[in-house]
C-alpha positions, 0 to 999 in steps of 0.5 A: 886294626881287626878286620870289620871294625872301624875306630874314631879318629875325628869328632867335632859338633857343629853349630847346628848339633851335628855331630861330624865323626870320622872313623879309620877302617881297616883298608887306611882310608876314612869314612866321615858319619853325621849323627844328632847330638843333644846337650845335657846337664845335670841340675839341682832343680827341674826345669821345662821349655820349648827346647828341654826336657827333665828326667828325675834321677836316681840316688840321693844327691843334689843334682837328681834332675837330667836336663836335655835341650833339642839343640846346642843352642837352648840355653840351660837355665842357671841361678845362684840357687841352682847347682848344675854340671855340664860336661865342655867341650860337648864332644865329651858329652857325645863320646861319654854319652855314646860310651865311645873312644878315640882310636879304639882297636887302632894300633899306635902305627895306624894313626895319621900324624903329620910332623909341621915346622916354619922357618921365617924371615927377620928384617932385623939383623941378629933379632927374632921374628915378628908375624906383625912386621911386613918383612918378617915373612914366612919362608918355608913350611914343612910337612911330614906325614907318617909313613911317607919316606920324605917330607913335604917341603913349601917354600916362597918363590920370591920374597913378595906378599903375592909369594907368600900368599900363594905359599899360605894357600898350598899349605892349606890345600897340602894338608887338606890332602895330606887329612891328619888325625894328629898334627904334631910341632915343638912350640907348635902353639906359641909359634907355627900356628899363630904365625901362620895365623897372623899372616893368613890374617895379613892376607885376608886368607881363612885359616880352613885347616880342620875337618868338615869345612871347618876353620881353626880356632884360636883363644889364650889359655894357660896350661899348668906344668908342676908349680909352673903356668904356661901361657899359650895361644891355643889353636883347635883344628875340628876334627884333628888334634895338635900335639905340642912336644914342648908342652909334653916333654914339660911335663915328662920333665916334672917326674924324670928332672933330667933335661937341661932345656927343652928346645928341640935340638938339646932334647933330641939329643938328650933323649937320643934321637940324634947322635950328638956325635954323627955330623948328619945333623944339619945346624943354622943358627937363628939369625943364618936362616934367612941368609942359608934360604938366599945362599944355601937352599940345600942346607936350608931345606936340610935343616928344616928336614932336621927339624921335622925329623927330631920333631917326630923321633921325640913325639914318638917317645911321648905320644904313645902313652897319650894315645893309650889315654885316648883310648881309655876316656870319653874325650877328645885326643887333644884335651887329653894332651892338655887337661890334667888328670884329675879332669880325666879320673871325673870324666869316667867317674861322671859316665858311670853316673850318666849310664846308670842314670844316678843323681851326682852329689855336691863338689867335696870339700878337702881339708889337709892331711899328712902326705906320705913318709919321706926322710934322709938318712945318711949323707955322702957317698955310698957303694953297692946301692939298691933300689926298692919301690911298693908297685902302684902304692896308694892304688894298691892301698885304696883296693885293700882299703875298699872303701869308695869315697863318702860322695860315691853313693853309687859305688862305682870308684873302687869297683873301676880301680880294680877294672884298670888295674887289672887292665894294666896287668894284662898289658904289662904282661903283653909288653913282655911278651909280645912278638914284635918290638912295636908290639911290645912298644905299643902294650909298654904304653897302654899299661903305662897309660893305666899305671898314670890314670890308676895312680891319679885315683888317689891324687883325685881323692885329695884334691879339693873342689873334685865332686867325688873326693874324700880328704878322709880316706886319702888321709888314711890311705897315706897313713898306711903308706907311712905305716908300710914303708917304715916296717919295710925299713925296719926289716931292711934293717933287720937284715943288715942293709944300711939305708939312705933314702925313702920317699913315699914308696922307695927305699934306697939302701946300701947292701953289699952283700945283696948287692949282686942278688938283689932277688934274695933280699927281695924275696926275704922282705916280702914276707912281711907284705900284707895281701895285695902290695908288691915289693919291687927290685928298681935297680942298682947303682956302683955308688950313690951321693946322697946329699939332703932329702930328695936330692941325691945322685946315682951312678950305674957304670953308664949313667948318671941321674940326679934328683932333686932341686939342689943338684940340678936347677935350669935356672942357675948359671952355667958355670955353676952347673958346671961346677955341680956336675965336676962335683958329682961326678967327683962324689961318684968316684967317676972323675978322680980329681976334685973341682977345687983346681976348677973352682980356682980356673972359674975364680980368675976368669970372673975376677979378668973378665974372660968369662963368656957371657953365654956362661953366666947367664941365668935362663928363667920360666917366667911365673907371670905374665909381664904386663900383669907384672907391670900392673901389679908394680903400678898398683904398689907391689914391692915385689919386684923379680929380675926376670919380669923385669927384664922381659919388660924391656923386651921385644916382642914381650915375652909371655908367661912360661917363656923363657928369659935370659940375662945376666947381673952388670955392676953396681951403680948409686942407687941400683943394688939390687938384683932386679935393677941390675939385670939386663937381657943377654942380647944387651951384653956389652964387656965395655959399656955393660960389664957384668959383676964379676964380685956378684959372681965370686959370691955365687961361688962362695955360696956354693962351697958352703954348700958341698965344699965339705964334702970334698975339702978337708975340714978345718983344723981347730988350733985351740982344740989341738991343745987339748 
């Protein structure tokens, strides 16, 4: 941070209308300001009262009336004939109406980011916990606060409510102290936090963890994650933020598809922040925690450093890119966490409109239109492979395009495109040549923070219901994506690549003799590029697996990357992942022998009975929440699914985006179906509960029709051979 500057590390508004902000300066330590807030709206009509004022706008759209109340407590007037938009929560009102960012001039470094994790109490044995049982108790809390070499460890003196109070109270005077901008835990919504919360509420203590004297806020929400929706129970700190990693590497996990499970432990070591292979890492099985608190407090604590440890090491590979993101739009740290990016591409649209004073027109309405080119073009395995992508394609597009949405009367969107694109070109050329590695870390995130907010510009266009979108010219701006990937196609063609793969703006292409000067041909193709679109080399790979459209599989000499759902689902069982993952890496020429001696080995232990439990299994997110579920199915809905039935017979009752596990037990009289034969892992029993072993057979059936051609030799037509 630059000497004499301060930067906005909290903000919340009051129920009287003050607005509580809290700045970092330059020494570390904080300065808390109160400033007077008064709530806006736009409206389609005027409107007078004690408490409000109106100001005719500019501009020929609808809403051309600026309401302003003198309190957070008058009340906007709203009809069925009147169109209003309001800016929630008001802190987004302050920060835009202020043209303020959070942590502005702030490095990544600077902020103050708090690890937290509990481990609790079971009464009972080999179950989960349970905040609503008086035994289940929290045990220990954990708190590590960046720039502080060792965590802050609480534990219970004695397992009594008087303990256990007293451990809920130091948690509260702990991190009071300890003043966070950030608070940061995996599943931190869903559990940490409403389970502090309910026992707090147990013992009748205010749950006093925000800033300015002020108490958490608890409500259900929902967060979308792809075609996905997550239930959670949503806990806002005034004046801090919560950073839940389970949520973020959800959300990471849509692009990149390369994460088996998202629990802690499995992604700290996917993504590298704990050697699967150093015995540092201290491991307790969930039903051993209660029983390592009595018996081994030095592995327990050990454990629950662990925890605090890859909590940090996996936020620090995802919150960066959020942070860039806070610096750049008018709203708090953890609606930006949160809110997807349409929300965010509106807001800043909606300050250019404020700042000029300009009336905002009517939501668009988007009809379909064609999405960009994509197409398979050869299947099997292939060598020498290269990877070319368009840099930033449809932003690219819509700048050579210029045209602002139809809506746009003010003419703002195109003109801000090219202001973060040129943003994100200084900071991409920073990350490559600054002088330090965290420097160099810090400039990666802030130019891949405008490289998502300049690529949503697009998106935004075709997204029904956003007031300045334009189904129209997103249409044309695919149309001329399809245009330009096919003529790069041709001349891939033309200069002796056999291609594989394109999607949208990449191509993959076997070339051997560009194999090992990819530049060449880079730069030989490039010539045919229209001003303002960048052809990019994306690597290269010894062999590639292409399998059908968007799914293929990749090999560089270290690493493997699979994409698509056909070669990599959660949700299957693990045998048959197995299996999948022994047929790629057959495919790529990595493993020499083929799976048909593992196929054989998966046949007999189904067909015995030897099969793990833990390796049938079928692990599901559930789409729905199951009391829902159970309403529909009440109400006549025929539609039943197996997961949701399961989480039925749970308990406590799972919610939506949780995950569920089970497996498929014999068929019975009357009870064929999938959904009338599953049954929670934990239900498994090889005697009373069996699993199907001819239900699994199948499985295995169903996966040589689908990739045994491409490693068997095919059949031999007798009667062809005649011939």
């Amino acid at each position: 941070m630059e000497s004499g500057t301060r930067s906005l590390c909290g903000l919340s508004i009051d129920k009287d209308g003050h607005a509580h902000c809290l700045w970092a300066l330059p020494d570390g330590s904080r300065m808390e300001t109160v400033d007077t807030f008064e709530p806006f709206c736009w409206t389609s009509q005027p409107a007078q009262g004690e408490e409000l004022s109106c100001t005719e706008l500019a501009g020929p759209n609808p809403l051309r009336y600026l309401l302003r109340a003198t309190s957070v407590k008058a009340t906007f007037p709203q009809n069925r004939e009147l169109q209003r938009e309001i800016i929630k929560p008001f802190e987004h009102q302050f920060l835009l109406a202020k043209h303020l960012r959070f942590f502005a001039g702030m490095n990544y470094g600077e902020v103050r980011r708090c690890q937290l994790d509990i481990e609790t109490a079971c009464e009972s044995p080999g179950g989960f916990s349970n905040a609503a049982q008086p035994g289940d108790r929290i045990l220990a809390i954990g708190l590590w606060l960046t720039g502080q070499p060792s965590p802050i460890l609480l534990t219970t003196e004695d397992k009594t409510d008087t303990a256990e109070k007293a451990l809920l109270v130091r948690f509260g005077e702990t991190l009071q102290a300890l003043d966070p901008d950030i608070i940061e835990g995996h599943n931190i919504f869903n559990f940490d936090l409403d389970y502090l919360r309910q026992r707090c509420k147990r013992f009748k203590l205010p749950c006093n963890w925000g800033r300015f004297g002020e108490a958490a806020i608890f409500r259900k929400s929902r967060l979308r994650v792809a075609e996905r929706w997550i239930d959670f129970l949503r806990c806002d700190l005034p004046g801090r933020a919560v950073f839940d990693t389970y949520f973020a590497i959800q959300i990471y996990d849509v692009g990149a598809r390369e994460l088996d499970s998202y629990g802690l432990k499995s992604i700290a070591v996917q993504l590298g922040v704990t050697d699967e292979r150093a015995e540092t890492r201290t491991y307790i099985s969930g039903s051993g925690i209660q029983k390592a608190f009595d018996a081994n407090r030095a592995q327990f604590l050990a454990y629950l450093t662990d925890d605090l440890r890859e909590t940090r090491g996996v936020a620090d590979l995802l919150l960066p890119t959020y942070f860039a993101q806070a610096q750049n739009f008018p709203m708090l740290p953890q609606e930006i966490f949160l809110r997807g990016t349409a929300t965010k591409v509106d807001i800043v649209l909606l300050e250019q409109y404020y700042a000029k004073r300009y009336s905002l027109p009517e939501p668009a309405t988007v009809g379909g239109f064609e999405g960009g080119f994509t197409k398979s073009y050869a299947t099997g395995t292939f060598k020498n492979v290269l990877h070319f992508d368009v840099a930033s394609l449809y932003p690219s597009l819509l700048l050579r395009i210029g045209r602002n949405p139809c809506n746009d009367t003010l003419g703002v969107f195109i003109p801000l495109l090219q202001e973060l694109r040129t943003e994100r070109l200084k900071y991409k050329s920073l990350a490559r040549t600054a002088a330090t590695e965290d420097m160099r870390t810090e400039y990666t995130a802030r130019q891949q923070s405008f490289k998502v907010l300049i690529n949503s510009f697009y998106g935004y266009l075709g997204f029904g219901g956003a007031r300045f979108a334009d189904g129209d010219l997103a249409a044309e701006v695919t149309r001329r994506g399809r245009e330009l990937l096919q003529a790069l196609i041709a001349e891939f063609e033309r200069l002796g690549c056999a291609i594989l793969e394109a999607d949208t703006d990449g191509i993959y292409l076997a070339s051997p003799t560009h194999w090992e000067t990819p530049e060449v041909l880079l730069a030989a193709v490039t010539k045919i590029l229209p001003a303002g679109i960048e052809l990019e080399y994306d690597g290269r790979y010894d062999t590639m697996f292409c399998y059908k459209s968007k799914n293929y599989a990749l090999w560089d000499g270290n690493k493997v990357t699979m994409r698509g759902s056909a070669l990599r689902s959660r949700g299957i069982e693990p045998f048959l992942q197995e299996l999948t993952q022994h047929f790629i890496h057959f495919a790529l020429g990595i493993k020499p022998d083929s799976p048909a001696a593992l196929v054989e080995s998966l046949r007999n232990d189904l067909q015995s009975g030897k099969m793990p439990i833990h390796r049938i299994k079928r692990s599901e997110y559930l789409s729905q929440n199951p009391a829902s579920y159970l309403k529909e199915i009440e109400g006549g809905d025929k539609s039943r699914r197996a997961s949701l039935e399961v989480a039925l017979t749970m308990q406590p009752p799972p919610r939506m985006g949780d995950k569920v596990s089970y497996y498929i037990t014999r068929k019975e009289k009357g009870k064929s179906s999938d959904w009338q034969r599953a049954r929670a892992v934990k239900e498994y029993d090889p005697v009373k509960a069996p699993y199907d072993p001819e239900y699994y057979l199948k499985k295995i059936d169903d996966w040589l029709e689908r990739y045994g051609e491409f490693y068997q030799p095919a059949p031999v037509n007798r009667q062809q051979e005649l011939f």
